[in-house]
Backbone as a chain_set.jsonl record, in Angstrom:
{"seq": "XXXXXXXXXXXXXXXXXXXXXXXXXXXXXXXXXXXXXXXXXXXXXXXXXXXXXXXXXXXXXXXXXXXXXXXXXXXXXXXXXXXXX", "coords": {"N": [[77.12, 102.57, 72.994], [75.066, 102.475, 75.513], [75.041, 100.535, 79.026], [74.995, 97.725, 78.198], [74.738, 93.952, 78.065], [76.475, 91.833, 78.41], [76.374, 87.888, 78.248], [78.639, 85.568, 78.564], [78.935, 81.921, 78.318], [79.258, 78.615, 79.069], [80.802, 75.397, 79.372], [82.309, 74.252, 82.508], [85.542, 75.143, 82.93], [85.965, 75.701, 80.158], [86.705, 77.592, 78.692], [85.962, 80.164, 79.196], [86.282, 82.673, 81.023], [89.089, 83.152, 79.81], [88.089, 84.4, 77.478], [86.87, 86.304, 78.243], [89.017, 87.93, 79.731], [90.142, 88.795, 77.652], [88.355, 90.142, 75.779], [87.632, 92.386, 77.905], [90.09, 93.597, 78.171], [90.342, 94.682, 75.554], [88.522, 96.617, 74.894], [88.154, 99.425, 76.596], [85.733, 100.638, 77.411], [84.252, 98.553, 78.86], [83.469, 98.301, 81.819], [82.998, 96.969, 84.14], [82.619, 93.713, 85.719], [81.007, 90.97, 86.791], [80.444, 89.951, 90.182], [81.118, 86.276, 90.945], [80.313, 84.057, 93.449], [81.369, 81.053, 94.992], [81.44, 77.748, 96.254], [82.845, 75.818, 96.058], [86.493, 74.376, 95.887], [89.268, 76.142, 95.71], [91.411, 76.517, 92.449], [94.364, 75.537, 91.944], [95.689, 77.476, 89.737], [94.231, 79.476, 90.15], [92.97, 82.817, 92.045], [91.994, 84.251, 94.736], [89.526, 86.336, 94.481], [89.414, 87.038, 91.913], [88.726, 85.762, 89.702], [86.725, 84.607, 90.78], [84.666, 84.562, 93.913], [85.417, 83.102, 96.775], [84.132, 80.883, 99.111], [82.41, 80.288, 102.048], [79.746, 76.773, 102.494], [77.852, 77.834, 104.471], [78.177, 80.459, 104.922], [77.328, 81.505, 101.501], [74.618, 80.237, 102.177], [73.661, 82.322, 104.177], [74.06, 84.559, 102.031], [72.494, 84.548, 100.509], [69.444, 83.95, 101.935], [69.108, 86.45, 102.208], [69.052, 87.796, 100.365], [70.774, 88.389, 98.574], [72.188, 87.301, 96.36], [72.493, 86.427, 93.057], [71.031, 84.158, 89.986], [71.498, 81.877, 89.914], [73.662, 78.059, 90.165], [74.612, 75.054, 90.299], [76.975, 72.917, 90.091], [78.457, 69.866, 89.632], [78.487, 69.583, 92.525], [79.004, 71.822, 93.74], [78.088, 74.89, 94.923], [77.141, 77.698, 93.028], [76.937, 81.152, 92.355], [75.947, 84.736, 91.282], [76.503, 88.107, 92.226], [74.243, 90.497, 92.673], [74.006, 93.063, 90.785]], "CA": [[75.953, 101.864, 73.486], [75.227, 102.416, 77.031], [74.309, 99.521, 79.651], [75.016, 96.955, 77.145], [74.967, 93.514, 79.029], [77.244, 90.317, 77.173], [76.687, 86.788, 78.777], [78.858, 84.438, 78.15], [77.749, 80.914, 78.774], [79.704, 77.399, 78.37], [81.107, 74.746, 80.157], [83.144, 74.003, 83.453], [86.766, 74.391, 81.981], [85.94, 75.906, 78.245], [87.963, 79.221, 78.64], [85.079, 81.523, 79.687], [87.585, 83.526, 82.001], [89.896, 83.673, 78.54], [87.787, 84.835, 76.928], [85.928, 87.433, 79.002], [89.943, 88.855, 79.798], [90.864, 89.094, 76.04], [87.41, 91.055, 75.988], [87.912, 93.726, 79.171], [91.285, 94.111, 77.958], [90.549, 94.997, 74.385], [87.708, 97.377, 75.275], [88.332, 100.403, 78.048], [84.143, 100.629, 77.662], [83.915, 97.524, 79.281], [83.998, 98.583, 83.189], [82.333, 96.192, 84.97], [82.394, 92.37, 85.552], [80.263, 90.589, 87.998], [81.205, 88.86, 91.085], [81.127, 85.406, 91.216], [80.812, 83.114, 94.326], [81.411, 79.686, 95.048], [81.435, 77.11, 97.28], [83.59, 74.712, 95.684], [87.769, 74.192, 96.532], [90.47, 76.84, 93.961], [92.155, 75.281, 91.439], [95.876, 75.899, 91.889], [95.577, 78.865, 88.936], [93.24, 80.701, 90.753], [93.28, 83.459, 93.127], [90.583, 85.034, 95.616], [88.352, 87.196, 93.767], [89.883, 87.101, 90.493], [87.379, 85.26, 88.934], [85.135, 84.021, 91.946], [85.112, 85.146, 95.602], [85.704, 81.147, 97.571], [83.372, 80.792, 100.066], [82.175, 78.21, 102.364], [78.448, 77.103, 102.525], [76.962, 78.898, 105.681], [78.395, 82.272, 104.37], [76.489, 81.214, 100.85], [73.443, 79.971, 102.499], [73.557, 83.41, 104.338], [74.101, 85.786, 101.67], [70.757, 83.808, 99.5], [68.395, 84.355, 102.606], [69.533, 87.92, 102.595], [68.459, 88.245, 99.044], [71.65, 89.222, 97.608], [72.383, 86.36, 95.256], [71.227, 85.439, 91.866], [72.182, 83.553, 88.708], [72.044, 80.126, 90.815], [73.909, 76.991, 89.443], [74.97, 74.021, 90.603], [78.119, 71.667, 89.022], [79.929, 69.027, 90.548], [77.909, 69.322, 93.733], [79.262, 72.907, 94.452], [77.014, 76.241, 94.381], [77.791, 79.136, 92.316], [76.096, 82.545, 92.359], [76.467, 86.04, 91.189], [75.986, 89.374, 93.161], [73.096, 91.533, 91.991], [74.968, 94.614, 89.986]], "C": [[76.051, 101.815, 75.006], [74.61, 101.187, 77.717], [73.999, 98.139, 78.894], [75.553, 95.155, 78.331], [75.614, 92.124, 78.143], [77.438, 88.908, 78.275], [77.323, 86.281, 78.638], [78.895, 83.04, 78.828], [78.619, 79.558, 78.237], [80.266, 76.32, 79.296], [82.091, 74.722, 81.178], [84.368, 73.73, 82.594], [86.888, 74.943, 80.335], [85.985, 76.922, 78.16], [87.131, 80.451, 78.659], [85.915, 82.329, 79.72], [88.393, 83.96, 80.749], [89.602, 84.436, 77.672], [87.314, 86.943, 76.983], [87.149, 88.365, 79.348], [90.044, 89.134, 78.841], [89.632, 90.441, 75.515], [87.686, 92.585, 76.778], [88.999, 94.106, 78.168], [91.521, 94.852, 76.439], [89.571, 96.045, 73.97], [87.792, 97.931, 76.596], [86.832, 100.605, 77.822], [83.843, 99.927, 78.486], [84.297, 97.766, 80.735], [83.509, 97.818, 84.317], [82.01, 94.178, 84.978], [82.117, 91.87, 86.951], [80.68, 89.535, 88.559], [80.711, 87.707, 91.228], [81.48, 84.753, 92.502], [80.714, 81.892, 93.983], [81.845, 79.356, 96.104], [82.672, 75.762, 97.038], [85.491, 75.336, 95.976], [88.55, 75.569, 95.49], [90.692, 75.884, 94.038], [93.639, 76.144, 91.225], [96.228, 76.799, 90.693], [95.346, 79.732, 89.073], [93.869, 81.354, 92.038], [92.051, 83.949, 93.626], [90.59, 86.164, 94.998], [89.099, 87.832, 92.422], [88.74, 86.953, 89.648], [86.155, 84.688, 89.784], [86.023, 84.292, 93.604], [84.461, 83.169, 96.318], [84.99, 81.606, 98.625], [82.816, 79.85, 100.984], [80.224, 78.285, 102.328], [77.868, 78.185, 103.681], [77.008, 80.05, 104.957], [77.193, 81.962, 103.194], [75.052, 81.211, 101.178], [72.974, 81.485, 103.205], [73.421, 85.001, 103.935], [72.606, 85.664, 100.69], [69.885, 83.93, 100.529], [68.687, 85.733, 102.732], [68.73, 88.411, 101.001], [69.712, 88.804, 97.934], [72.602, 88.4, 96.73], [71.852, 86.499, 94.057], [71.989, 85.113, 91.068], [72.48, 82.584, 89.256], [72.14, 79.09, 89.681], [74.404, 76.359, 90.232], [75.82, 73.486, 89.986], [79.163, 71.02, 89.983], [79.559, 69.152, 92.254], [78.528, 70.511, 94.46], [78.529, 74.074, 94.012], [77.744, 77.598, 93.658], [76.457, 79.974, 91.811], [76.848, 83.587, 91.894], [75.729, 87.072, 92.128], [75.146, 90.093, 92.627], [74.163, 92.692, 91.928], [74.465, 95.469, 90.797]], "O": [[76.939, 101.232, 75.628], [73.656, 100.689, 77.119], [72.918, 97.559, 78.986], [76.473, 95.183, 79.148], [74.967, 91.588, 77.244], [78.424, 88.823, 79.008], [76.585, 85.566, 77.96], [78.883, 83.087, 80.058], [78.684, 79.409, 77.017], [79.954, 76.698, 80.425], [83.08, 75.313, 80.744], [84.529, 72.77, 81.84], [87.755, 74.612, 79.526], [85.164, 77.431, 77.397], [87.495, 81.548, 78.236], [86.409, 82.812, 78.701], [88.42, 85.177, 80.568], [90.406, 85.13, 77.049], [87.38, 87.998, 76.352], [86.852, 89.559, 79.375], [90.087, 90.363, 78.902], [90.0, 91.487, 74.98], [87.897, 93.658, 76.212], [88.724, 94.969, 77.334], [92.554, 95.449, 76.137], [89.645, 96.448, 72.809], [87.59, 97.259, 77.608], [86.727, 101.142, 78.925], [82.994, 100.431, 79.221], [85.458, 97.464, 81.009], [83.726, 98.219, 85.46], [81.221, 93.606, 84.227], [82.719, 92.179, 87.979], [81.129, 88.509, 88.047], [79.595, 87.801, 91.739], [82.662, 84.743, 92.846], [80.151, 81.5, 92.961], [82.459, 80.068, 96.899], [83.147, 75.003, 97.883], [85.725, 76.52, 96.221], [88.034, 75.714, 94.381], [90.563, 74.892, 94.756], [93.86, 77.124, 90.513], [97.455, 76.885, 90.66], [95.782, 80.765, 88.564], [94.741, 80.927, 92.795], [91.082, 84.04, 92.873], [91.553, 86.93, 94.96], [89.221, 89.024, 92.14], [88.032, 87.78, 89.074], [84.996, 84.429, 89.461], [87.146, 84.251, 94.107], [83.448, 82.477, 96.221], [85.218, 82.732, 99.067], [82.759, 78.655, 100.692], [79.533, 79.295, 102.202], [77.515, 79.333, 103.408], [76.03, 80.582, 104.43], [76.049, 82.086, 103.632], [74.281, 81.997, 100.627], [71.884, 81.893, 102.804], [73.078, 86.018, 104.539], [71.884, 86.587, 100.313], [68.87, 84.16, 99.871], [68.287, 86.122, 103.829], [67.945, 89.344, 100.834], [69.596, 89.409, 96.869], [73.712, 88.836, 96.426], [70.641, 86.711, 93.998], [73.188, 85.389, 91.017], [73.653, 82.212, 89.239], [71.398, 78.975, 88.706], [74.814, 77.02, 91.186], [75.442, 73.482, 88.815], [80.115, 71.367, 90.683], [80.38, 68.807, 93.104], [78.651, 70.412, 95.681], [78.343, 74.266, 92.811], [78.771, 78.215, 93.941], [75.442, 79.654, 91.192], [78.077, 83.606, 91.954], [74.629, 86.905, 92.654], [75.69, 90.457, 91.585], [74.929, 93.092, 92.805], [74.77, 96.658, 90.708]]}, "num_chains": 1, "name": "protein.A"}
C-alpha cells in the first residue's frame, strides 16, 4: 500500500512515542515520521529531535507566519506543531 498515512492520537504521557517505535521498528515500509515542534521545556528522557525538535516561541511564531507549520495544539500552555511532509 503506497502513501498510507497512520495517526496516532492520545494523551500527554499515554505512550504514543512507544508505540509509534514498536511500529517503525517492526515495519522497514514505514520510512517516514513527522517532525514535531514544541515550545515547551524536555523531559529528562528526551533528546533534541528524537521525538520533537525544542524550540523557543519567536522561532515558532516565525516558522507559522512563514506557513510552514500545521497540526496546531496547545497543552499545558505550550505550542506544538508539525512540519508539512
Amino acid at each position: 500500500m503506497d502513501n498510507l498515512l497512520v495517526v496516532v492520537s492520545g494523551p500527554s504521557g499515554g505512550g504514543k512515542g512507544t508505540i509509534i517505535n514498536k511500529v517503525l521498528a517492526r515495519n522497514e515500509q514505514c520510512t517516514k515520521r513527522i517532525s514535531t515542534f514544541t515550545t515547551r521545556p524536555k523531559r529528562p528522557n528526551e533528546s533534541e529531535n528524537e521525538q520533537y525538535h525544542f524550540i523557543n516561541q519567536d522561532l515558532y511564531d516565525k516558522l507559522e507566519e512563514q506557513g510552514l507549520l500545521m497540526a496546531k495544539s496547545k497543552v499545558d500552555g505550550y505550542s506544538y506543531r508539525c512540519t508539512n511532509p
